[in-house]
N, CA, C and O of each residue as an XYZ file, in Angstrom:
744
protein
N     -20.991    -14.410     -2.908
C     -20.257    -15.479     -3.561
C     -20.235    -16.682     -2.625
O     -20.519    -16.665     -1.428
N     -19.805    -17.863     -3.447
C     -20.261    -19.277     -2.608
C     -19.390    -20.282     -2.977
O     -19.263    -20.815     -4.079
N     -18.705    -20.522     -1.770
C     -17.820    -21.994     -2.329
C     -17.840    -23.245     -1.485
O     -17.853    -23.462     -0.274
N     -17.835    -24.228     -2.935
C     -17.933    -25.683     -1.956
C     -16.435    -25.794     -1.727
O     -15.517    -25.378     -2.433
N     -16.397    -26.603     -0.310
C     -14.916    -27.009      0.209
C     -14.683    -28.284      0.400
O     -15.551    -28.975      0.933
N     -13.575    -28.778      0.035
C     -13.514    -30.074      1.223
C     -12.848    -29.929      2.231
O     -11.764    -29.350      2.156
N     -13.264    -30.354      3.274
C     -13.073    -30.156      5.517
C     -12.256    -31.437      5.394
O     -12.453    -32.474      4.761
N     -11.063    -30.949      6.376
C      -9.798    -32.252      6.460
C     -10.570    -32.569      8.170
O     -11.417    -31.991      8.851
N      -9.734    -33.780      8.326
C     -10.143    -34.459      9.884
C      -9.153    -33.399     10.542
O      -8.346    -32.649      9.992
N      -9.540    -33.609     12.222
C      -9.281    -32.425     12.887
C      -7.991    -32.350     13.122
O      -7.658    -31.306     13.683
N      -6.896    -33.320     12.817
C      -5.746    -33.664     13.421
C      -5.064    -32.606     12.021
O      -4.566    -31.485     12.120
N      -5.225    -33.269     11.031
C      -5.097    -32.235      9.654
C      -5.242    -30.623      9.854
O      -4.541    -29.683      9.478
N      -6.328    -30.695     10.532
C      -6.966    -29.058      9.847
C      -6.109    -28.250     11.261
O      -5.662    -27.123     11.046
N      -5.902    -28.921     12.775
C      -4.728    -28.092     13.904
C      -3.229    -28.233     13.013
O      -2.429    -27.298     13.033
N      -3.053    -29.027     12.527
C      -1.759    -28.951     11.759
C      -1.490    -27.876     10.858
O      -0.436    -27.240     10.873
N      -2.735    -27.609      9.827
C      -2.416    -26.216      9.274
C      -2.771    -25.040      9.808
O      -2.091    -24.097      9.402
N      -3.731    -24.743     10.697
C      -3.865    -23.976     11.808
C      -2.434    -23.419     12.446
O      -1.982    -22.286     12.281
N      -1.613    -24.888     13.493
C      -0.244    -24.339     13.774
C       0.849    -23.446     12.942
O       1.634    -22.596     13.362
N       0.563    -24.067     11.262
C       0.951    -23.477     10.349
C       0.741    -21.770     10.275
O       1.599    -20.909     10.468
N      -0.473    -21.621      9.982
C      -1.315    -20.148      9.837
C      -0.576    -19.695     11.138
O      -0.358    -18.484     11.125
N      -0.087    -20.405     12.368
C       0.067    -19.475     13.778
C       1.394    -19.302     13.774
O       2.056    -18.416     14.315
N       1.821    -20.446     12.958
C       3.276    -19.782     13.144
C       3.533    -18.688     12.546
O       4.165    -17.772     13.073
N       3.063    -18.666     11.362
C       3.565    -17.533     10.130
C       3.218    -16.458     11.033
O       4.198    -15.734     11.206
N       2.314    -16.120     11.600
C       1.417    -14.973     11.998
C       2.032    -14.363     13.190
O       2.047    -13.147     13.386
N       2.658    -15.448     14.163
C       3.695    -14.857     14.964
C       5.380    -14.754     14.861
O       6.295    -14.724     15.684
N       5.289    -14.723     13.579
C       7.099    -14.673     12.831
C       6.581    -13.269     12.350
O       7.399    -12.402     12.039
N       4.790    -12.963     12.266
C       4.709    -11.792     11.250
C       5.315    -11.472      9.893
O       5.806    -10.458      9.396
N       5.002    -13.241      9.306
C       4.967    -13.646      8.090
C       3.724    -13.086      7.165
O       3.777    -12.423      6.129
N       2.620    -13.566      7.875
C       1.459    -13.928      7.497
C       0.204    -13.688      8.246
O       0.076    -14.498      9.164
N      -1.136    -12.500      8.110
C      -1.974    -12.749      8.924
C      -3.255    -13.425      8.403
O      -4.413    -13.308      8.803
N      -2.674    -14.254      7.281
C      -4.009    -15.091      6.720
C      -5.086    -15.933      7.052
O      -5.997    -16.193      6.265
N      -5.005    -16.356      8.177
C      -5.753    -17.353      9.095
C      -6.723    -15.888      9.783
O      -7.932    -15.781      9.579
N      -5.981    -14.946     10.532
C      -6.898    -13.951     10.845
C      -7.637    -12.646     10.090
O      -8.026    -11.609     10.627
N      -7.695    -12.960      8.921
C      -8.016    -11.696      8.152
C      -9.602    -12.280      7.989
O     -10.373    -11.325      7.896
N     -10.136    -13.281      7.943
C     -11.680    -13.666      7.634
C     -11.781    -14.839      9.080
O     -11.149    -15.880      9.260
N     -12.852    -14.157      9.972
C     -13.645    -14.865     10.579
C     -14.132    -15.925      9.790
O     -14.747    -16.034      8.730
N     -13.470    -16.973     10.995
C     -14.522    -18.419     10.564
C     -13.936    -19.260      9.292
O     -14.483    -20.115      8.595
N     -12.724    -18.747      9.250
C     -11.673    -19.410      7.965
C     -11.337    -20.817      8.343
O     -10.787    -20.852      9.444
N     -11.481    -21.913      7.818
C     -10.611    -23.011      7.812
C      -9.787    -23.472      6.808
O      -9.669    -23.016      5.671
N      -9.251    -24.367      7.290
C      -8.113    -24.752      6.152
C      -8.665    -25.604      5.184
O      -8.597    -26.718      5.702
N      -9.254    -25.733      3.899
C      -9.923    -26.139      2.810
C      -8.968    -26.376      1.711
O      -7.838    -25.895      1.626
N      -9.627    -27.281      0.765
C      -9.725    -27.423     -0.733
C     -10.923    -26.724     -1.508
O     -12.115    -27.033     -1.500
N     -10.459    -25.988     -1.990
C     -11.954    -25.426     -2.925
C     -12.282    -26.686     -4.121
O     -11.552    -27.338     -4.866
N     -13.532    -26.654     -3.915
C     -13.585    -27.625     -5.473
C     -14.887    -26.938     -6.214
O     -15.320    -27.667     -7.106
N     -15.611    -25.703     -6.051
C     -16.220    -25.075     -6.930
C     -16.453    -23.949     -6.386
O     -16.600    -23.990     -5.165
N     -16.560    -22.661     -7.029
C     -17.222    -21.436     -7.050
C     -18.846    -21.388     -7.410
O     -19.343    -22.087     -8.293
N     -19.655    -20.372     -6.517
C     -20.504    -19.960     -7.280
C     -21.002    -18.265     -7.491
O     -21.464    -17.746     -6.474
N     -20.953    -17.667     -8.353
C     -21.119    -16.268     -7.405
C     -22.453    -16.291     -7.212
O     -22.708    -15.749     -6.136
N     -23.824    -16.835     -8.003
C     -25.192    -17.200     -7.159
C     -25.489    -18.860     -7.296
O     -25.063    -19.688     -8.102
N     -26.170    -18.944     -6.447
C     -26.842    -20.461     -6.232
C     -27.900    -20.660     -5.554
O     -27.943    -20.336     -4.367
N     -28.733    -21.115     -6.059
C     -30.333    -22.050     -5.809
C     -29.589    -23.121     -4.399
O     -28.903    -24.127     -4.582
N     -29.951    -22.577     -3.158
C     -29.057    -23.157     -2.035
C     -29.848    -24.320     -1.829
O     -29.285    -25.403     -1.668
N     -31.474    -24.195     -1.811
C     -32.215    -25.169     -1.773
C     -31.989    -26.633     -2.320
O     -31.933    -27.801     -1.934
N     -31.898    -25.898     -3.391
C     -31.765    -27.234     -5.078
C     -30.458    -27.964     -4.708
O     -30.166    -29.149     -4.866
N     -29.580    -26.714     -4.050
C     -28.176    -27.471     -3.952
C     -28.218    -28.244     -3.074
O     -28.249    -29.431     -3.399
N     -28.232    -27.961     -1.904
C     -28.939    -28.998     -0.846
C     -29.330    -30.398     -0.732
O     -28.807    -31.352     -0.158
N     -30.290    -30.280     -1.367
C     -30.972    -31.342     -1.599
C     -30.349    -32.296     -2.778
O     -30.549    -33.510     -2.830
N     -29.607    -31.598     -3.660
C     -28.749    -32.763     -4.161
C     -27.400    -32.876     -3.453
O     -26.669    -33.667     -4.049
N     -26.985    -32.474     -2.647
C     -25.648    -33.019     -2.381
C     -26.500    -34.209     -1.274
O     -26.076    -35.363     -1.328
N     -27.511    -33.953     -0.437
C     -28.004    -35.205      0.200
C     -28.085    -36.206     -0.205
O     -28.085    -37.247      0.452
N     -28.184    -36.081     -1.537
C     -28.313    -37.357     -2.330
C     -26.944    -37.736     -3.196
O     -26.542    -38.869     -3.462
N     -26.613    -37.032     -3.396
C     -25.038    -37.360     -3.975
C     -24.112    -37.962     -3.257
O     -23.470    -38.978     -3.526
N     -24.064    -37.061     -2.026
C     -22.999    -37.610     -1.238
C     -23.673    -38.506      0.020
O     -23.022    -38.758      1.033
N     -25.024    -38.941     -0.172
C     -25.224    -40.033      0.671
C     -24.179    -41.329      1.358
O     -23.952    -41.690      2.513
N     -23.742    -41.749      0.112
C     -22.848    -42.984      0.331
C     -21.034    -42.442      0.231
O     -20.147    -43.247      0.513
N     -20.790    -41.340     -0.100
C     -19.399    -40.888     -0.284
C     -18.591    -41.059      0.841
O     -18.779    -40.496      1.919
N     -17.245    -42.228      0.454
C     -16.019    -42.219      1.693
C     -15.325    -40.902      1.757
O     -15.264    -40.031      0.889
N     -14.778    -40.929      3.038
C     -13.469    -40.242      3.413
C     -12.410    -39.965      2.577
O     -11.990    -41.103      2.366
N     -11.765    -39.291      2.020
C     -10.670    -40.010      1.154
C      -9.070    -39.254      2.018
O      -9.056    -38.398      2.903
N      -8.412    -39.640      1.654
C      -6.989    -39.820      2.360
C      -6.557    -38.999      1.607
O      -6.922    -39.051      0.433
N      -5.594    -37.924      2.061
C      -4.769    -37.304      1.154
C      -3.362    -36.962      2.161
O      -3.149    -37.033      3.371
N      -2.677    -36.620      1.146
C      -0.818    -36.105      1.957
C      -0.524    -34.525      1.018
O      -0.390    -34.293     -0.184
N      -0.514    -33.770      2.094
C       0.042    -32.738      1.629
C       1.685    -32.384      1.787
O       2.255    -32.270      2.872
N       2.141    -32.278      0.838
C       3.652    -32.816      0.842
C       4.700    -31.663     -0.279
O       5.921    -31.550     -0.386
N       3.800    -31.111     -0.821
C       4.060    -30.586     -1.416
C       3.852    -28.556     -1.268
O       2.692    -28.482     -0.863
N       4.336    -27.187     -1.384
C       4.563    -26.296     -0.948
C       4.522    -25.255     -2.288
O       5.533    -25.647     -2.871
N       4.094    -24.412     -2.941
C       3.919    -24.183     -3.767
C       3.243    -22.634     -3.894
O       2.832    -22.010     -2.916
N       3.206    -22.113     -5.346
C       2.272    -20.630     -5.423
C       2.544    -20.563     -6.968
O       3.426    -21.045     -7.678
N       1.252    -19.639     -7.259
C       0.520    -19.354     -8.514
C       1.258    -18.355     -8.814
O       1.329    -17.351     -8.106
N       2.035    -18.553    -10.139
C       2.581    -17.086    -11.014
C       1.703    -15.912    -10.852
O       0.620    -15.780    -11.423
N       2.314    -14.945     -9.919
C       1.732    -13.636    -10.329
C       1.089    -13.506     -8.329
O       1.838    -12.986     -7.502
N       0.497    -13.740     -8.153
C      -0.120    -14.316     -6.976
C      -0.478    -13.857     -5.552
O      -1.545    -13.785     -4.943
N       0.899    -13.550     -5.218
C       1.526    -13.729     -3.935
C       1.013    -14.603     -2.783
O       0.902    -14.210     -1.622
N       0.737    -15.732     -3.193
C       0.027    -16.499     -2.542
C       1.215    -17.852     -2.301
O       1.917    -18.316     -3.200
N       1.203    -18.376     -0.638
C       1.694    -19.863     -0.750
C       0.507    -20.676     -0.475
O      -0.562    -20.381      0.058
N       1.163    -22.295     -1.204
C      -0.352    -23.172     -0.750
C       0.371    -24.470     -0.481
O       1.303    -24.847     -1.191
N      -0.169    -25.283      0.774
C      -0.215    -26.628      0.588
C      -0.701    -27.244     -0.882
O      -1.813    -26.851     -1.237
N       0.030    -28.218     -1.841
C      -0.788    -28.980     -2.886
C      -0.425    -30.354     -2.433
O       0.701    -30.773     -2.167
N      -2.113    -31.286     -2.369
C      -2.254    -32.591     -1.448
C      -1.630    -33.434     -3.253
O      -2.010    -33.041     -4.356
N      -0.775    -34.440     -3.034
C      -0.125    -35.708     -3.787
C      -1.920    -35.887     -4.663
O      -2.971    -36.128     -4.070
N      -1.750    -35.681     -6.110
C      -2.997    -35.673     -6.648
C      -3.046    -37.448     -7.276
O      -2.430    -38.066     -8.144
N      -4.276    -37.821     -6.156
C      -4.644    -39.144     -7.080
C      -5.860    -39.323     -7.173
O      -6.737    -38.490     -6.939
N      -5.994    -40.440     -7.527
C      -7.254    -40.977     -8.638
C      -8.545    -40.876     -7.507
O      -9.650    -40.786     -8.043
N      -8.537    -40.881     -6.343
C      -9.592    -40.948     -5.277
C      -9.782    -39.166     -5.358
O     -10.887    -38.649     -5.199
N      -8.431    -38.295     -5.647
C      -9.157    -37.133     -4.965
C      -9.859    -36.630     -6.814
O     -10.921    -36.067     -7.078
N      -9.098    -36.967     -7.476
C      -9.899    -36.702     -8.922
C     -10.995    -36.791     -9.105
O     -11.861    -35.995     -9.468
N     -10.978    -38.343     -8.712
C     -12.515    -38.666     -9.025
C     -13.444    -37.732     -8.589
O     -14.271    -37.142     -9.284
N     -13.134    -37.573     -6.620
C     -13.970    -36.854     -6.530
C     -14.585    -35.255     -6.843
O     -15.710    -34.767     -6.738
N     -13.643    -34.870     -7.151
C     -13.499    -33.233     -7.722
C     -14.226    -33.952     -8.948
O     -15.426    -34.101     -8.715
N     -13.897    -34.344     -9.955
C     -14.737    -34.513    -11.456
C     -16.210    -35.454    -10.959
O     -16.997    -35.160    -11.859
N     -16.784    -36.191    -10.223
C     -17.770    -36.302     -9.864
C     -18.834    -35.270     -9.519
O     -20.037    -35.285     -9.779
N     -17.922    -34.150     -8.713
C     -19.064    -33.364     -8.166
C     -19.351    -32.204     -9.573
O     -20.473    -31.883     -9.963
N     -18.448    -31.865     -9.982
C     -18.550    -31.359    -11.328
C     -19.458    -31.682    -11.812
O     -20.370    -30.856    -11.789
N     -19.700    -32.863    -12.426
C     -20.906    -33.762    -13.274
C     -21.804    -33.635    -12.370
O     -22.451    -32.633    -12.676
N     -22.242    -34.125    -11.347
C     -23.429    -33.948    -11.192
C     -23.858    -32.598    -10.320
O     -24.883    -32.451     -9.655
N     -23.052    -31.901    -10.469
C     -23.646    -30.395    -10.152
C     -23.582    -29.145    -10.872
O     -23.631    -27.974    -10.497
N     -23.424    -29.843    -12.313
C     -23.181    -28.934    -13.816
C     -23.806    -27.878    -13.779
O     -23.203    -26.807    -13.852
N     -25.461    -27.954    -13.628
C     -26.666    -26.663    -13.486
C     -26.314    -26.029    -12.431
O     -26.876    -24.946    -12.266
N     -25.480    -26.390    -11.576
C     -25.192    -24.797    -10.681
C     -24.202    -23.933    -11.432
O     -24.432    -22.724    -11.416
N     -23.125    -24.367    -12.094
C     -22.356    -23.703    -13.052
C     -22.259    -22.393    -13.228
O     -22.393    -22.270    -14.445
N     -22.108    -21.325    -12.768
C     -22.463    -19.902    -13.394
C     -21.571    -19.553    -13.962
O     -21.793    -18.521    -14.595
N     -20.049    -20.158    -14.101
C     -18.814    -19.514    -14.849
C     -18.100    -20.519    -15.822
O     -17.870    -21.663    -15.431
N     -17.813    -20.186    -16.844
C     -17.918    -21.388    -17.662
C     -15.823    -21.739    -17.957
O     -15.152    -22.603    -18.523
N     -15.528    -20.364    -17.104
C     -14.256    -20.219    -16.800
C     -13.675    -20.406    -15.678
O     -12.633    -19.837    -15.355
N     -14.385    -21.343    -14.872
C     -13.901    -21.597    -13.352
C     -12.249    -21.713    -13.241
O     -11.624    -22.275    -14.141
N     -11.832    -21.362    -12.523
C     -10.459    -22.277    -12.347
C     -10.941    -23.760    -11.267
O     -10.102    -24.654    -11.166
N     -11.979    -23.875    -10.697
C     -11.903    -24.381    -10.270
C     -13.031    -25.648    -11.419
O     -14.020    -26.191    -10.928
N     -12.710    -25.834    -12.530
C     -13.534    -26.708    -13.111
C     -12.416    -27.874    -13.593
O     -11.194    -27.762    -13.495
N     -13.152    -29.012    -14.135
C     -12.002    -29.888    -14.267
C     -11.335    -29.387    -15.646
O     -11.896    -28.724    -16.518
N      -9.860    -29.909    -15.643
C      -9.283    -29.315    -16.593
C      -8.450    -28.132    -16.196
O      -7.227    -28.117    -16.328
N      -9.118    -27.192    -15.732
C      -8.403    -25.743    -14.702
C      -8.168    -25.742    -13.418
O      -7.746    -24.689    -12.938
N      -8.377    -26.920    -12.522
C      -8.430    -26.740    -11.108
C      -7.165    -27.960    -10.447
O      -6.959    -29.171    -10.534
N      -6.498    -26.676     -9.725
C      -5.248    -27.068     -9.016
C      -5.710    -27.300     -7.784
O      -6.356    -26.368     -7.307
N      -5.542    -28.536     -6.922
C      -5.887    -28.300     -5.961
C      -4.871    -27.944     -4.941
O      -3.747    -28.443     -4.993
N      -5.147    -27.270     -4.202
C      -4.227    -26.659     -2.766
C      -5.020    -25.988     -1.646
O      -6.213    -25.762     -1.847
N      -4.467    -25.655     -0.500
C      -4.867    -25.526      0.828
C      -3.691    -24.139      0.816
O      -2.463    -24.134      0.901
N      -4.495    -23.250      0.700
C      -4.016    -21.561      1.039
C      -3.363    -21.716      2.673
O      -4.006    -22.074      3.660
N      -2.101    -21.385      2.634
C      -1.268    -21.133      3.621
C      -1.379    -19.608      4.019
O      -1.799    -19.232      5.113
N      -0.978    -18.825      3.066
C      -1.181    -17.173      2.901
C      -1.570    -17.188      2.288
O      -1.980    -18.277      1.885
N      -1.946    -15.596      1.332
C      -2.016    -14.916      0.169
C      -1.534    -13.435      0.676
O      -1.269    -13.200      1.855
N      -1.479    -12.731     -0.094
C      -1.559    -11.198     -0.767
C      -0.353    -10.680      0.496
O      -0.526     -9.943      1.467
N       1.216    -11.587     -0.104
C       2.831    -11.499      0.658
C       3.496    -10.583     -0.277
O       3.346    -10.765     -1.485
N       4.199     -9.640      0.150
C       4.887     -8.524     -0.609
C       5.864    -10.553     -1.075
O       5.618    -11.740     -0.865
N       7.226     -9.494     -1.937
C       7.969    -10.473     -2.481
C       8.811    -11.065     -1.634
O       9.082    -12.224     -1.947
N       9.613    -10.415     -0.092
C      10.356    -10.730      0.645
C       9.444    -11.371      1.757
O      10.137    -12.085      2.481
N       7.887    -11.353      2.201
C       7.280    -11.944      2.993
C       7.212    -13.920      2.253
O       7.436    -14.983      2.831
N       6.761    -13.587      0.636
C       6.244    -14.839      0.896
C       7.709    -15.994      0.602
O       7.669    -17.215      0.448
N       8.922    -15.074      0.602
C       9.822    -15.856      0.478
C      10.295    -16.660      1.712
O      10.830    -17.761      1.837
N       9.701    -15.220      3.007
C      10.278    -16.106      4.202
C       9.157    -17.264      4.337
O       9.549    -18.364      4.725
N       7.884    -17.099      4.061
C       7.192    -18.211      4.398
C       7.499    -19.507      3.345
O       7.211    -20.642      3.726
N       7.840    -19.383      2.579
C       8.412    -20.491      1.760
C       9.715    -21.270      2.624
O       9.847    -22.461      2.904
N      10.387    -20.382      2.846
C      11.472    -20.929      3.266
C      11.018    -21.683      5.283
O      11.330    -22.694      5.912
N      10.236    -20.539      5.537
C       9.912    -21.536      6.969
C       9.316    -22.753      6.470
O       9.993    -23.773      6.600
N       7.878    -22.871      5.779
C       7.568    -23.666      5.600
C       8.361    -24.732      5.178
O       8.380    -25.758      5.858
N       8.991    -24.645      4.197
C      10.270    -26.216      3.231
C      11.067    -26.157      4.383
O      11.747    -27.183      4.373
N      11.385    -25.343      5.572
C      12.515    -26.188      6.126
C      11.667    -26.405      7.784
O      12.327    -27.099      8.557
N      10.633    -26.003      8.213
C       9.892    -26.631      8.986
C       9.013    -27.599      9.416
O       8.950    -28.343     10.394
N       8.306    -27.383      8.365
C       6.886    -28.535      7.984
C       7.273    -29.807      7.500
O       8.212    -29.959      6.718
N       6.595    -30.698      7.932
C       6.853    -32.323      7.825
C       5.635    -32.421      6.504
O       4.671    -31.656      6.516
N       5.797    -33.302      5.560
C       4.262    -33.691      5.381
C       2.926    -34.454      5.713
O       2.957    -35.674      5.872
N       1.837    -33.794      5.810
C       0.834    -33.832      6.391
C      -0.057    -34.552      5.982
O      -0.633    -34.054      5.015
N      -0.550    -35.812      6.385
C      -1.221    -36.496      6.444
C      -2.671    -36.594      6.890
O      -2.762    -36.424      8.106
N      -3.720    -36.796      6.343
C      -5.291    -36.948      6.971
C      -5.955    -36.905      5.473
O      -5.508    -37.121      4.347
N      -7.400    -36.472      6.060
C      -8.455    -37.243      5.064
C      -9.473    -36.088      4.600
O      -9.594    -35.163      5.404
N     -10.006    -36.035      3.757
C     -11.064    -35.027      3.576
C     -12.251    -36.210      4.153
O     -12.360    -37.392      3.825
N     -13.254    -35.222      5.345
C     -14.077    -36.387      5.882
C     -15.354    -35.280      5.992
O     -16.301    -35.578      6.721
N     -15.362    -33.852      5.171
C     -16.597    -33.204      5.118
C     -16.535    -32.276      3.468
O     -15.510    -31.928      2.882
N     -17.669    -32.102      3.120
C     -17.549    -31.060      1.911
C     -18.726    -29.893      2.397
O     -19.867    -30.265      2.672
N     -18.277    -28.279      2.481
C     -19.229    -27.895      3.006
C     -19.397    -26.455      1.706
O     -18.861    -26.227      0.621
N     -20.277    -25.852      2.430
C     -20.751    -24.466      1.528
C     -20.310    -23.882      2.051
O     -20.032    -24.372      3.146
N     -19.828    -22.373      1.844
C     -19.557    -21.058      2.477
C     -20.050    -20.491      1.580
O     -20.495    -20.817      0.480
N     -19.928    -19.461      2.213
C     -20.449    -17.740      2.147
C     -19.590    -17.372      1.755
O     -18.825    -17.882      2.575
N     -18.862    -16.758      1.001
C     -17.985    -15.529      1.340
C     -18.533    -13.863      1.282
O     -19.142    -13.278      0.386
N     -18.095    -13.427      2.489
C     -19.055    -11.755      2.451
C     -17.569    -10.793      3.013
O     -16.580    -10.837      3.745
N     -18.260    -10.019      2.110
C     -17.164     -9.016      1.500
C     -17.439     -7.832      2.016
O     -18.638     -7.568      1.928
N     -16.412     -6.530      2.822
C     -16.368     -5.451      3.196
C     -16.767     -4.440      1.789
O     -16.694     -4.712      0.590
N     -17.191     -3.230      2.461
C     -17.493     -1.958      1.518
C     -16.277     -1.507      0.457
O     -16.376     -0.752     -0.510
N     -14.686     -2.467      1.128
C     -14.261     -2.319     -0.089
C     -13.244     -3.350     -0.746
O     -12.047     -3.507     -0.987
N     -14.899     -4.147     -0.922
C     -13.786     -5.727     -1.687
C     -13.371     -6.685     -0.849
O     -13.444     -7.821     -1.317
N     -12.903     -6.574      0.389
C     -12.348     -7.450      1.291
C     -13.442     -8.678      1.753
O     -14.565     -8.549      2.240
N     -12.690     -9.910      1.415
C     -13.600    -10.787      2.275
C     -13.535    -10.547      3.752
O     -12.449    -10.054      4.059
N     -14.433    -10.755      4.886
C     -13.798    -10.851      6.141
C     -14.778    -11.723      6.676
O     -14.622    -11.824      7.893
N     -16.080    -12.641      6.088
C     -16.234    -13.928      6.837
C     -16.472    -14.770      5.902
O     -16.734    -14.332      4.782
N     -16.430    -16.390      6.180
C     -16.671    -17.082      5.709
C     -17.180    -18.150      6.294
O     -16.779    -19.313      6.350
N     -18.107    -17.619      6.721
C     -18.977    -18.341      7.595
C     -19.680    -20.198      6.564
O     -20.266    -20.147      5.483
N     -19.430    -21.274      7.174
C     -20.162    -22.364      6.636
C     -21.455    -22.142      6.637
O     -21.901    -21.478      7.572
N     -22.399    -22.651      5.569
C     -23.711    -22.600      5.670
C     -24.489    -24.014      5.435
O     -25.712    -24.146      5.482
N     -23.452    -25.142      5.149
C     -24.281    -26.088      5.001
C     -22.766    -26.991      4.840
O     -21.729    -26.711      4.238
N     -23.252    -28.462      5.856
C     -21.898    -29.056      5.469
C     -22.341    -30.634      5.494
O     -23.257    -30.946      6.255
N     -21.756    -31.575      4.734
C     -22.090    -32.968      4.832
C     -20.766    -33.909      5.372
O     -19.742    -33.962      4.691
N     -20.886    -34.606      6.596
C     -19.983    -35.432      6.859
C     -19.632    -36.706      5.830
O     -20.699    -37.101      5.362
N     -18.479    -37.502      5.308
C     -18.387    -37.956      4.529
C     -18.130    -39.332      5.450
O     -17.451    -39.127      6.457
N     -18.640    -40.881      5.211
C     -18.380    -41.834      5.753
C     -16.524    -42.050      5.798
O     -15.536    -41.912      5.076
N     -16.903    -42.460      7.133
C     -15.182    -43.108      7.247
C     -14.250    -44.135      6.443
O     -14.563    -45.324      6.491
N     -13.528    -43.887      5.970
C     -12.311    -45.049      4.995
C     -12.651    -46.404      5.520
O     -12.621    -46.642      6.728
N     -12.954    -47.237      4.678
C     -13.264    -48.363      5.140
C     -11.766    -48.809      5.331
O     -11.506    -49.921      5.790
């Protein structure tokens, strides 16, 4: 399986890092260490196969000229059913666009016509944890809303991963396989 991400600037991505370290030494949360090579992301598509070549070669060309875009994560949140918490970045018209841009012009990679991550179905957020009994992800809710400031920076890369999965189901890397730097905010 294969997902495109968007990569925050580095000041962003140690900020949710400290995050992932705190939880992990409250023994909230060991989500940051359960998959080698995890960063702190926005998903903006799934694939479970992909023509890596084809893909390639159009994001070179797609995202040739693509800015930085600015986002604030400010917001603290989780999916009914879940057990998951997530950063969700203040949704505007720069990060839309770009999520429904890459959509359109990367339609033929498509393999699920039920993405959550397609426009229309796709929430965006930055996984803090996942998979918290009911009293874990309450304490991380509660550290988080009464610790965390909101977080400021930019998506300034969109990359590919891997995700590769243990003999039973478990992701445990997610190694990048291809990533494009995005020009700086004018």
């Amino acid at each position: 399986m294969y997902a495109v991400i968007a990569l925050f600037d580095e000041q962003m991505e140690q900020r949710i890092k400290d995050v992932w370290k705190d939880l992990h030494e409250k023994e909230i949360s060991f989500y940051a260490a359960e998959v080698k090579n995890r960063l702190p992301h926005i998903t903006i598509a799934s694939y479970s196969n992909l023509n890596y070549e084809e893909w390639m070669h159009s994001m070179e060309t797609v995202y040739k000229e693509q800015e930085s875009i600015t986002i604030t994560m400010q917001t603290i949140g989780t999916f009914l059913k879940s057990r998951t918490l997530f950063f969700a970045p203040t949704v505007t018209n720069e990060l839309m666009q770009m999520h429904t841009n890459y959509h359109q012009q990367f339609s033929t990679f498509n393999d699920n016509p039920n993405s959550i991550y397609l426009p229309g179905n796709w929430i965006p957020h930055c996984t803090i944890a996942n998979r918290l009994s009911e009293e874990k992800l309450s304490e991380a809710y509660s550290y988080c809303s009464k610790n965390i400031n909101p977080i400021q920076g930019e998506i300034c890369e969109i990359a590919l991963i891997e995700l590769i999965y243990d003999e039973n189901g478990k992701c445990t890397e997610a190694p990048v396989l291809y990533s494009k730097k995005l020009h700086g905010n004018k």
